[in-house]
C-alpha positions as CSV (number, residue, x, y, z in Angstrom):
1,X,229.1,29.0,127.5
2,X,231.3,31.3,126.3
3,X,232.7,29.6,123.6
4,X,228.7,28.5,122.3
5,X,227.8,31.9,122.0
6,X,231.0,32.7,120.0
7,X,230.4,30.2,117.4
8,X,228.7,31.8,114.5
9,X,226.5,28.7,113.3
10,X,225.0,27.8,116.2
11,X,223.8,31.3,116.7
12,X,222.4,30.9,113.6
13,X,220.0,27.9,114.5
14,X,219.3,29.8,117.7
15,X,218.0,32.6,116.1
16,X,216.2,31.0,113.8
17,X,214.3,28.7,116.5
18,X,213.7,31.7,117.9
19,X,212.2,33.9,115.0
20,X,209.8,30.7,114.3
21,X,208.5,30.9,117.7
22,X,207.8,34.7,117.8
23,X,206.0,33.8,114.5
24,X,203.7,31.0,116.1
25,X,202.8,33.3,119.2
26,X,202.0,35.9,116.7
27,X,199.6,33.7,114.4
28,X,198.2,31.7,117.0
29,X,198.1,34.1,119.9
30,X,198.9,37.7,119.3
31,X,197.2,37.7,115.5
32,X,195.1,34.7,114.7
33,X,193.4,35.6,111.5
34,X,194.5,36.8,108.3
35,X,193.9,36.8,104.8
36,X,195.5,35.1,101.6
37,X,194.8,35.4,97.6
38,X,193.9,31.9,95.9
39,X,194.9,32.6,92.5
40,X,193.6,30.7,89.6
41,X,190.2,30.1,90.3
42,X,187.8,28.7,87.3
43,X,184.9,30.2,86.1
44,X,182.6,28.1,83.8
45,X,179.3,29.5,82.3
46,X,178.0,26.1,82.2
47,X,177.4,25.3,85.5
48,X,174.6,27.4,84.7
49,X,173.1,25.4,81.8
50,X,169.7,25.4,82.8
51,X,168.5,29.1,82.9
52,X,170.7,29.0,79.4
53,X,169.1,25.9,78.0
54,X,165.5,28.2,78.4
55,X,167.2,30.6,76.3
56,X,168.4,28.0,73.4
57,X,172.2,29.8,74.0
58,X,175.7,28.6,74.5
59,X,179.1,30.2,75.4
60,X,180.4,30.8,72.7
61,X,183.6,33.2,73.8
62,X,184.8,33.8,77.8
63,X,182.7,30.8,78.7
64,X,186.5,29.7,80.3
65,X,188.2,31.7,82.8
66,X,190.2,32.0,86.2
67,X,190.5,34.7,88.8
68,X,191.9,35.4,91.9
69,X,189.7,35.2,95.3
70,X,190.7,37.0,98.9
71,X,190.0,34.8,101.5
72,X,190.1,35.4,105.4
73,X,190.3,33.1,108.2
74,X,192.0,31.3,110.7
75,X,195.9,31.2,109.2
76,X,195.7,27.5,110.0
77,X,192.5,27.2,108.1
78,X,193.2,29.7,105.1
79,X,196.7,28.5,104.4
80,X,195.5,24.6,103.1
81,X,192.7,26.4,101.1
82,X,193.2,25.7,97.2
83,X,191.1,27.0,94.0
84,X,189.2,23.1,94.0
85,X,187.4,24.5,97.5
86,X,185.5,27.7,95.4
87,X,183.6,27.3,93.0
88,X,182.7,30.7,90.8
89,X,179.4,31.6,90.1
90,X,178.5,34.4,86.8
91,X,175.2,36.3,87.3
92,X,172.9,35.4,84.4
93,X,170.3,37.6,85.6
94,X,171.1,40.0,83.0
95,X,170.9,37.7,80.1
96,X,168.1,37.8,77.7
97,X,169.5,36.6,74.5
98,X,172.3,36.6,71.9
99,X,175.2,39.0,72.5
100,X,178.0,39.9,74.7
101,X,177.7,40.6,78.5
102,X,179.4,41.6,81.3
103,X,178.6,39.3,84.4
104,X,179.2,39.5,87.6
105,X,181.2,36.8,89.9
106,X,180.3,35.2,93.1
107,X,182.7,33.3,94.9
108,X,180.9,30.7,97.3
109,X,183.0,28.2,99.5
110,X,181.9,24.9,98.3
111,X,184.4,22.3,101.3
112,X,183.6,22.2,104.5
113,X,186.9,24.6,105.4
114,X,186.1,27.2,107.7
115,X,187.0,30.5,105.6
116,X,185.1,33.7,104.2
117,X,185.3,34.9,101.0
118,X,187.1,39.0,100.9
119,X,186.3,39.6,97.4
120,X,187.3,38.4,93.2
121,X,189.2,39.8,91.3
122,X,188.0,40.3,88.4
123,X,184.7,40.9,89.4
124,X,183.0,40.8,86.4
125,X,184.0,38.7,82.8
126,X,182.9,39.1,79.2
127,X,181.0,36.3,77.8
128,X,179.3,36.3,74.0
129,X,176.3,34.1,74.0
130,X,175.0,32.7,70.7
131,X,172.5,29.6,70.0
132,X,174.7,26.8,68.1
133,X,172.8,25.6,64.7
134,X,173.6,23.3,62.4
135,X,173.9,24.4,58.6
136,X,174.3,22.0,55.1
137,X,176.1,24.0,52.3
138,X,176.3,22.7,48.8
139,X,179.9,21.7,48.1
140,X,181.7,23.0,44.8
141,X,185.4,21.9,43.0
142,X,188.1,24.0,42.1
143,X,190.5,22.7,40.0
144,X,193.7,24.7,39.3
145,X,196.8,24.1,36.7
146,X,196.3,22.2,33.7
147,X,195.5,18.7,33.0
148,X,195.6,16.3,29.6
149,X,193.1,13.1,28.3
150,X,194.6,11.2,25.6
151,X,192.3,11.3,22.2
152,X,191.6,7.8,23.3
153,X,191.0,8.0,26.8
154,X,187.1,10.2,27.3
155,X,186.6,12.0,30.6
156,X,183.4,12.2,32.3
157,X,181.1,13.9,34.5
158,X,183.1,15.2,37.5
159,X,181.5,14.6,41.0
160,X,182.5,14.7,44.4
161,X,182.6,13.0,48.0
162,X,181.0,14.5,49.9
163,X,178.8,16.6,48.1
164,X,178.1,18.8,51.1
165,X,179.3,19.9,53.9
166,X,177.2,20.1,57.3
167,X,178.7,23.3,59.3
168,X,178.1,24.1,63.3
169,X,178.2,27.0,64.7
170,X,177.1,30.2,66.2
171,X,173.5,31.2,64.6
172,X,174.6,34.8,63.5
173,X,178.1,33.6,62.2
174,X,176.9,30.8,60.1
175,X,174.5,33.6,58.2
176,X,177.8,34.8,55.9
177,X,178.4,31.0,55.1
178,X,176.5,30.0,51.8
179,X,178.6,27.1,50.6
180,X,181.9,25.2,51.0
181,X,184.8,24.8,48.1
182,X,187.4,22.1,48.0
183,X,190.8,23.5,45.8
184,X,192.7,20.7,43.9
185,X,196.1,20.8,41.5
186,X,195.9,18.7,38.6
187,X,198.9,18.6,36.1
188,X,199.9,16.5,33.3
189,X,198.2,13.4,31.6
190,X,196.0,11.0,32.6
191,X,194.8,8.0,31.6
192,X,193.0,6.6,35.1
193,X,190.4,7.9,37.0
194,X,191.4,11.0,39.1
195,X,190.8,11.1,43.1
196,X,192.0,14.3,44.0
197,X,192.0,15.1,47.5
198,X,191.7,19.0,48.8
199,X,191.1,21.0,52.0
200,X,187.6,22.4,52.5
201,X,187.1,26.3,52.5
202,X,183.8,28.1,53.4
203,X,182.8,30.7,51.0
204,X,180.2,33.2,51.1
205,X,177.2,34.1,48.5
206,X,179.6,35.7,46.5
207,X,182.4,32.7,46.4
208,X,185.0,34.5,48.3
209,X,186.5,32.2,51.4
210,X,185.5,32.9,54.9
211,X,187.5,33.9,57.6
212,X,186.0,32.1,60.9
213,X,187.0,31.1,64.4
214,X,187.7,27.4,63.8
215,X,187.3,27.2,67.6
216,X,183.7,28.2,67.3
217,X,182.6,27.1,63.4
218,X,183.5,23.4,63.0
219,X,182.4,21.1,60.0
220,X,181.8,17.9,59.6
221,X,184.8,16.8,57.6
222,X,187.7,19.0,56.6
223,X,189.0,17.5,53.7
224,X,187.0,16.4,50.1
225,X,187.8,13.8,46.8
226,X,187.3,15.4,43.8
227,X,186.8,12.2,41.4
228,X,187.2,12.9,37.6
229,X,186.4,9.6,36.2
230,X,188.8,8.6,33.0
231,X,187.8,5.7,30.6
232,X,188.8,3.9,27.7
233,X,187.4,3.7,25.0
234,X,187.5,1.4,22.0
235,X,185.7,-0.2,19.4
236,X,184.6,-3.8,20.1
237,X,183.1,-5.8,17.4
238,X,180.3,-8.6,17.8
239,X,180.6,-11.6,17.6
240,X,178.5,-15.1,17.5
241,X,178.5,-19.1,17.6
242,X,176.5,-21.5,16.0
243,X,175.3,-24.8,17.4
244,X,173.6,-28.4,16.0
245,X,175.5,-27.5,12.8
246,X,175.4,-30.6,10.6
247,X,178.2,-32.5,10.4
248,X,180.3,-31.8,7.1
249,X,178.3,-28.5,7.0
250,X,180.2,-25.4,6.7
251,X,178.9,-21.9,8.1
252,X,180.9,-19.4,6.6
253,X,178.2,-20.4,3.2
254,X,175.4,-18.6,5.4
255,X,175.5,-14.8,4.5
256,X,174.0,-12.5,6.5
257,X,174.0,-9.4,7.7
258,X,174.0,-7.5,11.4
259,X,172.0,-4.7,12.9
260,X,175.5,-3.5,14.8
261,X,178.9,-4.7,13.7
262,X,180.5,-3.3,17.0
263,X,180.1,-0.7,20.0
264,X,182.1,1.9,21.0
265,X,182.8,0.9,24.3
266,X,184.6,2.6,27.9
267,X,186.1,1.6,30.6
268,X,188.8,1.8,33.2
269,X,192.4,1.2,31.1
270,X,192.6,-2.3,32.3
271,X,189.1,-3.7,31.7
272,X,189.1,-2.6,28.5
273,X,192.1,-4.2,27.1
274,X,191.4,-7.2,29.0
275,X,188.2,-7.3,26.0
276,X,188.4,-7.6,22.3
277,X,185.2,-8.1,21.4
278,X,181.8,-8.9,22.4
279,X,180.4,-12.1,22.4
280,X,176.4,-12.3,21.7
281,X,175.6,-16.0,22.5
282,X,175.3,-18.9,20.1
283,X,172.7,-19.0,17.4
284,X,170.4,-22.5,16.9
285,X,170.7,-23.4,12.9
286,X,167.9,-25.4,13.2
287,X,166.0,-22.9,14.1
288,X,166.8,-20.6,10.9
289,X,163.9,-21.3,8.6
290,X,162.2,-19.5,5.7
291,X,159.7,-17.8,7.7
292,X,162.1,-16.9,10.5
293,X,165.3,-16.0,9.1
294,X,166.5,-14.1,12.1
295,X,167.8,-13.8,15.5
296,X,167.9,-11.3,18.1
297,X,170.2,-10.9,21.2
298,X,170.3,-9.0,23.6
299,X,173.9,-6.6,24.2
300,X,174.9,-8.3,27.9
301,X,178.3,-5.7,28.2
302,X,181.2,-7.0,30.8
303,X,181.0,-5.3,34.2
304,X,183.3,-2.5,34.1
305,X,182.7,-1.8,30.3
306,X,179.7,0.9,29.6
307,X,178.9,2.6,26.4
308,X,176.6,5.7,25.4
309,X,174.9,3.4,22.5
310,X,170.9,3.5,23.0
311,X,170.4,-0.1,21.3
312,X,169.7,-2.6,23.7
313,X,169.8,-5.6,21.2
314,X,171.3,-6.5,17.8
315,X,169.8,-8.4,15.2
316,X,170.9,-11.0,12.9
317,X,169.3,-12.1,9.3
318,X,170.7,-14.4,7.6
319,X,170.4,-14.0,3.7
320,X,168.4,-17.5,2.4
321,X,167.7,-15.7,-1.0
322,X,167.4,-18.6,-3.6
323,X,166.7,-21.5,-0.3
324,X,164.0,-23.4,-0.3
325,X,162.4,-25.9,2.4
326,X,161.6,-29.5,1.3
327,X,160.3,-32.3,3.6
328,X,161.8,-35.7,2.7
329,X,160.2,-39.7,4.5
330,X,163.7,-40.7,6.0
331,X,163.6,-44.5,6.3
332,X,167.2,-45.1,6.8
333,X,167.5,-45.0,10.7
334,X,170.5,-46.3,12.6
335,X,170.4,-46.6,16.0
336,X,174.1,-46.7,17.4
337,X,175.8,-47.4,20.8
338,X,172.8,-49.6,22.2
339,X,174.0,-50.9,25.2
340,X,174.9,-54.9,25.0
341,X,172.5,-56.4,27.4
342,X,169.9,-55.7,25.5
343,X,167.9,-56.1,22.0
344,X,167.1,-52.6,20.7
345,X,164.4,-52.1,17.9
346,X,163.1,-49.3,16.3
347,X,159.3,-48.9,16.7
348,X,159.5,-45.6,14.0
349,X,159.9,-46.7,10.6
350,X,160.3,-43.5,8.8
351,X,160.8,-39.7,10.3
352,X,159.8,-36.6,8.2
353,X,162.6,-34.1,8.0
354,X,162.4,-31.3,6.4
355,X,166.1,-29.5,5.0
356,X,166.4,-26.2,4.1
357,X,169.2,-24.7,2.1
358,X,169.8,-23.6,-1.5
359,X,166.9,-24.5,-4.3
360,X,169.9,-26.0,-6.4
361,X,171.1,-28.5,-3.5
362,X,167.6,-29.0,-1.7
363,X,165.9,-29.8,-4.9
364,X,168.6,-32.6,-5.6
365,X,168.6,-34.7,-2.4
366,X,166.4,-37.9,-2.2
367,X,165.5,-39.0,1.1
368,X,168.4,-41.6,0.6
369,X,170.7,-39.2,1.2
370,X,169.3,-39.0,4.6
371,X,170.4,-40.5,7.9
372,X,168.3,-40.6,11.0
373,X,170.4,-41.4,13.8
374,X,169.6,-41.8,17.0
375,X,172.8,-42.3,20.3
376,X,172.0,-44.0,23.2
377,X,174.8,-42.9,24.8
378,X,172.9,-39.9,25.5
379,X,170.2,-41.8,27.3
380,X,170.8,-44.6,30.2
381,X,168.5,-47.7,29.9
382,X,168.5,-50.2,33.1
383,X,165.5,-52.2,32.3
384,X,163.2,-53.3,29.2
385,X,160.4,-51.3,27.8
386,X,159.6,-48.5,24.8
387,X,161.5,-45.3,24.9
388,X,161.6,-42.2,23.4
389,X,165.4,-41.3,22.1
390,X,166.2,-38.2,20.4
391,X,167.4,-38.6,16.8
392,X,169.8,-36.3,14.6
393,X,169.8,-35.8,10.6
394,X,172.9,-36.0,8.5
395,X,173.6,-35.7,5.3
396,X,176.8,-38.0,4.9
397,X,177.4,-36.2,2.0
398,X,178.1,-33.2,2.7
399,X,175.4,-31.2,1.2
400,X,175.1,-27.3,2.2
401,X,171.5,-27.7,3.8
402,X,170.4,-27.9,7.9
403,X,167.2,-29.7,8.9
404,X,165.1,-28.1,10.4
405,X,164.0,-28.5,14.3
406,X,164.3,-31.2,16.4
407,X,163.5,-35.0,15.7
408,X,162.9,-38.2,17.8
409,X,162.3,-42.0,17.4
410,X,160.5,-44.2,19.9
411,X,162.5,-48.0,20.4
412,X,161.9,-51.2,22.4
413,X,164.4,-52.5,24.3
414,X,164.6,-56.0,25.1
415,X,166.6,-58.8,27.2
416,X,169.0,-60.6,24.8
């Protein structure tokens, strides 16, 4: 025994053994109960939403917070405790609309743990209640530095997206806030539309930025396009077609003249030199007469292209100055490409056509000089019977004149 006792480390373990039990008799026998802080206990003003609710306010600082609660108990009991089983309580009693308070705290034990609650500490927290409104502010540009067009480029009307800017927040804080700005750089040239993007900055009445809690004022987006839209522009000229021209006829005899000769035209870079002209549509010669010398079309611009021109249609007259209409009995009428099966006969022995074109060429054609013809290429027939066929005029020998309007010829067709 002698030799246990002199051996340092098991005197150690008694001792320790032994201070553990005086400990348990203590606790358990000698001194039961006892107390012990819980530290970091939450507050939250919500929980009392409903008496705040009736008022229209939210917490709008101190609504968050933690404290430390004295607890007593059985020392078996009190030392599992933990901040989840207390829930802390603000007094709203004194709460009667927007502002700052100082509230009172009431710990409560909310588990089924057999403790009391000794006291809080803090007793009492600051909270600043406000109601929380929405607000929509007009949004403004800012553009800094300096920025070129080309001479042939045009800029136009700058706009933005978004064009305002909804801001939330406490009702007495949003009353400095009048407006939002976005700030953009711009240097050099450019010769494409612009899509600057910039950071959003609450001003007041007076322009100047405002300095906020961005923990309490929040916006609905944070960051704007300033869009400076950069077209093109060039002249296009107009341009036209003509269709059932005679054969051997040449346009380029008919003068005439044009309401518009071109349009100043804009458009994105690309687009524009994609175009180099603008095309009207196609103009009927036979149906230029005497008495309606002109055509009108309307200007049908390529999407992407735009212009600043109020016209909305451009006019062509053609110059028939010295022309003259004559109607000539055409009895030569050929009837081509009949199909073989069957026996084709004209039932029209003559068509009136009437020419139009100068007095000096009119006045020296006979109606020998005139062809009816009529293609039955154009038109499928499967079985016998009398048809209508459309016919077309020539003048085989070349003479500068156009009938006018359209002709037909009726034919039987026959079995062979």
């Amino acid at each position: 025994m002698n030799g246990i006792f002199k051996d340092k480390r098991i005197m150690f373990i008694i001792s320790l053994a032994a201070s553990f039990i005086l400990w348990l008799t203590v606790s358990l026998v000698i001194r039961p109960t006892g107390e012990v802080v819980v530290q970091g206990v939450g507050v939250n003003v919500n929980v009392q939403s409903g008496i705040l609710a009736e008022l229209g306010l939210s917490a709008i600082e101190g609504g968050e917070n933690t404290v430390n609660v004295t607890i007593s108990g059985s020392r078996s009991v009190i030392g599992g405790v933990s901040a989840e089983d207390i829930s802390i309580t603000p007094s709203l009693s004194g709460v009667s609309g927007a502002g700052i308070y100082e509230l009172d705290l009431r710990a409560v034990n909310n588990s089924s743990k057999d403790f009391e609650i000794v006291g809080v500490y803090p007793s009492t927290m600051k909270v600043k209640f406000d109601k929380y409104v929405d607000k929509t502010v007009k949004l403004e540009y800012l553009i800094d530095g300096e920025y070129n067009i080309p001479d042939e480029f045009i800029q136009e009307e700058i706009y933005l997206d978004p064009v305002s800017v909804v801001v939330t927040g406490p009702e007495k804080d949003l009353e400095e806030i009048e407006g939002a700005r976005v700030e953009v750089f711009l240097s050099g040239d450019y010769s494409e539309t612009i899509a600057a993007v910039g950071e959003i900055t609450l001003i007041d009445g007076d322009g100047n930025p405002v300095d906020y809690n961005r923990n309490e004022i929040t916006t609905d987006v944070e960051v704007a396009t300033v869009f400076i839209p950069v077209h093109k522009t060039a002249r296009l000229p107009f341009i036209f077609d003509y269709t059932n021209v005679p054969q051997f006829f040449s346009t380029e005899n008919i003068n005439y003249s044009i309401s518009m000769t071109d349009i100043l035209a804009e458009g994105e870079d690309h687009i524009i030199d994609r175009f180099g002209e603008i095309f009207l549509g196609y103009v009927n010669i036979r149906n230029i007469t005497l008495d309606n010398p002109s055509v009108t079309f309307p200007i049908l611009l390529p999407d992407g292209i735009t212009t600043d021109v109020y016209e909305e249609e451009v006019t062509i007259t053609f110059d028939l100055t010295d022309y003259v209409e004559s109607t000539f009995n055409v009895t030569q009428i050929n009837i081509i490409n009949a199909p073989k099966n069957y026996k084709i006969t004209s039932n029209t022995s003559k068509v009136a056509v009437t020419l139009i074109g100068p007095a000096e060429v009119v006045n020296a054609l006979s109606a020998k000089d005139i062809v009816v013809e009529a293609d039955l290429s154009t038109r499928e027939i499967t079985q016998t019977g009398q048809y209508r066929i459309q016919a077309e005029v020539f003048l085989p020998g070349g003479e500068n004149a156009w009938a006018i309007g359209p002709y037909s010829i009726t034919i039987t067709v026959k079995e062979n």
